[in-house]
Structures are given as structure tokens and as C-alpha cells.
N, C-alpha and C positions, 0 to 999 in steps of 0.2 A: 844434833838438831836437824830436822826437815829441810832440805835448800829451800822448799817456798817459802816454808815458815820465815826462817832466817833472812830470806831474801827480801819478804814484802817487811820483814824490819827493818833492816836497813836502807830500804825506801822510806820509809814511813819515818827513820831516821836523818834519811839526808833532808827529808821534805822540812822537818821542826826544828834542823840547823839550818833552812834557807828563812825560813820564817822569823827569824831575829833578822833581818836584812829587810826584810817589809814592810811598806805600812798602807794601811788602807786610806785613805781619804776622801771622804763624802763630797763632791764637790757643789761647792755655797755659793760662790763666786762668777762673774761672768769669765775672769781669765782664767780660772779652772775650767770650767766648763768648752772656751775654747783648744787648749790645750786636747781636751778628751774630744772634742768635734775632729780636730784637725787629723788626731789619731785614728778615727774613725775612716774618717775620708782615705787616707793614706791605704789601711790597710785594705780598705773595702776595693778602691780604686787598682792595686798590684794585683788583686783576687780578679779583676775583673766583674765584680759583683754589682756596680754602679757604673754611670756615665760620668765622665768629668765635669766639674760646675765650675766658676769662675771664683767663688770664694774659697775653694778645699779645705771645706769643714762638710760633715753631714750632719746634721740636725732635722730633727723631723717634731710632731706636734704633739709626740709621747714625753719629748723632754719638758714639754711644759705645765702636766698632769699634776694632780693634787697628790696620784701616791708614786711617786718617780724617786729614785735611789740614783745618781751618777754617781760610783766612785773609782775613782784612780787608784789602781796597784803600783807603787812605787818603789823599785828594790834598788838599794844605798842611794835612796832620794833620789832617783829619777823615773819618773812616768812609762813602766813597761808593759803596763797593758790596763784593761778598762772595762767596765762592765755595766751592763745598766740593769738597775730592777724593777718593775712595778710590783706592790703586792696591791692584788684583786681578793674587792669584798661584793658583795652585794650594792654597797653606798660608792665604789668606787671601781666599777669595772674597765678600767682605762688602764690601755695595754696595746701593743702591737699585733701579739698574737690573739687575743681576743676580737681585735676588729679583721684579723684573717681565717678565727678560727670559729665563727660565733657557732656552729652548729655543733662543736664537740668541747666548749666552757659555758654555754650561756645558762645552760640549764646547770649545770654545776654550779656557779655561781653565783647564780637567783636563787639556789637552795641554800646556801648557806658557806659550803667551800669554800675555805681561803687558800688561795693561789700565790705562790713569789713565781712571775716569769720573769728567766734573765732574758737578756737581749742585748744585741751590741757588743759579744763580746769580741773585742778587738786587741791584736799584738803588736807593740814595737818588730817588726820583724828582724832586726839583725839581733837586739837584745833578746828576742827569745827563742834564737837559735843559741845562744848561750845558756839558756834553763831550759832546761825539758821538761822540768817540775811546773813551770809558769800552767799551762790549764789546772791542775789539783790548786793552786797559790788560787789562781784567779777564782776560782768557782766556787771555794771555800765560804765566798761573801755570800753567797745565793745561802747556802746550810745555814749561815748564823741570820741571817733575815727569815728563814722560816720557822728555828726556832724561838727567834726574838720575837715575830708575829703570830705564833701559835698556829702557824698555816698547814693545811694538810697535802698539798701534791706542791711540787714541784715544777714548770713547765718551762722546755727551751725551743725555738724555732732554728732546727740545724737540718745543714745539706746529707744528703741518705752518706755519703762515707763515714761522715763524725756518728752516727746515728750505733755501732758497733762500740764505742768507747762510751760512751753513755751506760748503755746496755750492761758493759761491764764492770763497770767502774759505781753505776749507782742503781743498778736494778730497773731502769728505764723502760718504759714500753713507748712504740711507736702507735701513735693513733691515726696517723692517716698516710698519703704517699705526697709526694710533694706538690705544693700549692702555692702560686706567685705569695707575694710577700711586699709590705708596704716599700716603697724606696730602695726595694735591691731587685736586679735583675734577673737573678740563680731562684727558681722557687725552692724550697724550705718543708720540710715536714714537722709537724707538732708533735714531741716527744710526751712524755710523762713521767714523774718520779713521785710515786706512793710514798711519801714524807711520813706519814703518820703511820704506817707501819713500819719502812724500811731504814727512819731515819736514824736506830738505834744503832742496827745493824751497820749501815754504812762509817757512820762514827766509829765503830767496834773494829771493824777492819783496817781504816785509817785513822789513829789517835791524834792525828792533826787537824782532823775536824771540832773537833772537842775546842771549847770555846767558854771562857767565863762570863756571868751577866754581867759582869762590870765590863768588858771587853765589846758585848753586844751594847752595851748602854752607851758608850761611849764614840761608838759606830752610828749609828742609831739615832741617837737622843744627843748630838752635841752642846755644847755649852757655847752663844754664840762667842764670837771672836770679840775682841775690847775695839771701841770707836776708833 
């Protein structure tokens, strides 16, 4: 057999034996949500990417949007890292990177494009020096929110080093160079991922994106919790 061939298996192998050890969780709750603030804070703050505040949570006015996703990655039940989503329609254009990026989404999005931007993605850093898999774990939720929403690009606000692993990993394009960015001090450049072409393809290459609609629905669409 081919080493890559064999080898991107055996990736793609070890990734779908870490994935029995995960679970996602949509956070409903205010003590969920601080938990994923306080993570935020933490890692943004060791990046140097924000100023210290007196609470050490970051929270900003995207968390409180009509189409906001927070949920927690949690591997053998504990909180290792966090994601946040908006999907942007026409009816709901609220987003970070929309209010950073309005001259390369707006017209996108008034015509009709639907948009998942991640944001906030944040790591336990000593736990995710123990997986290496954790960004593919994490970002996994972005793919099943774009196929669950029937959305066609994908977009993430990352610093130009991460902007190579994109590239490679999901066929990404860079649309612009980096540009301040809400609440963080590092400006960010607005990436893209052609969903609606590429997302077969990206699935194809790693079968840990692959995702059942009962798995999306249950992401997605929960059942509330009993009184």
C-alpha cells in the first residue's frame, strides 16, 4: 500500500477511535456558557490576544444573537476545547466576522448565501497538548452545522500562520490580509471554505467528517432538559 495512502488512514483512524471519547455539547445554560467564557479568556489571555478584565470570562454581544451555536468539546467528560458558530442568512446576518468583514459577506449574504462562521475557537492548553487531533475533533462541529443548515461557504477569522492548515486541510481561500477584529488585539484575516463544492470532497479524504442526521439533529435540535 502507498505510505500516504496508509498513513492519512491511520489518521483518519486514530481520529474515529478519539471520537468515542467526545461529545459535543450545545451550551443552554448560564453555567455552561461560563465555563466556555472563562476558557475563552484563559486561552485568549496566555496568546496575548486580549487585555486582562476583572471577570476572566470573554463574552461579547455575538453570544447573545438569534443564530449563535456555543458548544463545548468534551473528551472523557471534560471541557477541552470550544467553538462558537453563527449561521448567517439574509434574516440573520449576525456574526463577528460579518461586522469585521461587511465588504467581502455583505453582498454574499443579501443574495442569498448561507454562511456557518466558526469563531472562538479555544483550547484547554495543557489538555491539548495531549491530542493533537483536538483542531480536526473541534472543527468537525463547523462541517456538521453546514451540512445540517444546508449552507454553502464556510468562514473563519484566523491569524495568517493558522491560514496554511486551512488551506490544507479544507481547500480554504484567503480573502483578504489581516484586519483588527471585535475584542481581540492580534488583527485576523477572513478565510473561506467553498462548502458546496468541496464539502464532498473534504468528507472523502477524512471519514470522520461523515456525520448521521440523527447525530446532526441531536446537535442541533435538542430536546429541552426535564424541569
Amino acid at each position: 500500500m502507498d505510505d500516504a495512502v496508509q498513513g492519512a488512514g491511520s489518521f483518519s483512524e486514530r481520529i474515529a477511535s478519539l471520537l468515542k471519547r467526545v461529545e459535543y455539547r450545545l451550551a443552554r445554560t448560564e453555567h455552561a456558557l461560563d465555563d466556555i467564557y472563562r476558557l475563552r479568556y484563559d486561552a485568549n489571555l496566555r496568546e496575548n490576544a486580549i487585555s486582562p478584565n476583572t471577570s476572566g470570562k470573554l463574552v461579547d454581544r455575538f453570544d447573545a444573537v438569534s443564530n449563535v451555536f456555543n458548544f463545548g468539546i468534551f473528551i472523557d467528560d471534560v471541557l477541552t476545547s470550544a467553538l462558537r458558530l453563527h449561521c448567517l442568512t439574509s434574516d440573520e446576518p449576525y456574526s463577528p466576522a460579518f461586522d469585521a468583514f461587511p465588504d467581502l459577506l455583505a453582498d454574499r449574504v443579501n443574495a442569498g448565501v448561507r454562511i456557518i462562521d466558526g469563531n472562538r475557537f479555544v483550547a484547554n492548553y495543557p489538555r491539548a497538548r495531549s491530542f493533537p487531533e483536538l483542531p480536526y475533533i473541534t472543527l468537525r462541529i463547523g462541517i456538521l452545522a453546514a451540512i445540517r443548515f444546508k449552507c454553502d461557504l464556510i468562514t473563519a477569522s484566523v491569524r495568517s500562520e493558522h491560514y496554511p492548515f486551512y488551506k490544507r486541510e479544507y481547500f480554504a481561500s484567503k480573502l483578504c490580509e489581516p484586519r483588527p477584529y471585535p475584542t481581540l488585539i492580534k488583527p485576523l484575516s477572513l478565510i473561506s471554505i467553498n462548502f458546496k463544492d468541496d464539502g464532498e470532497a473534504i468528507e472523502k479524504r477524512h471519514p470522520f467528517y461523515q456525520s448521521s442526521a440523527d447525530e446532526r439533529a441531536r446537535l442541533f435540535d435538542p430536546v429541552p432538559e426535564p424541569a
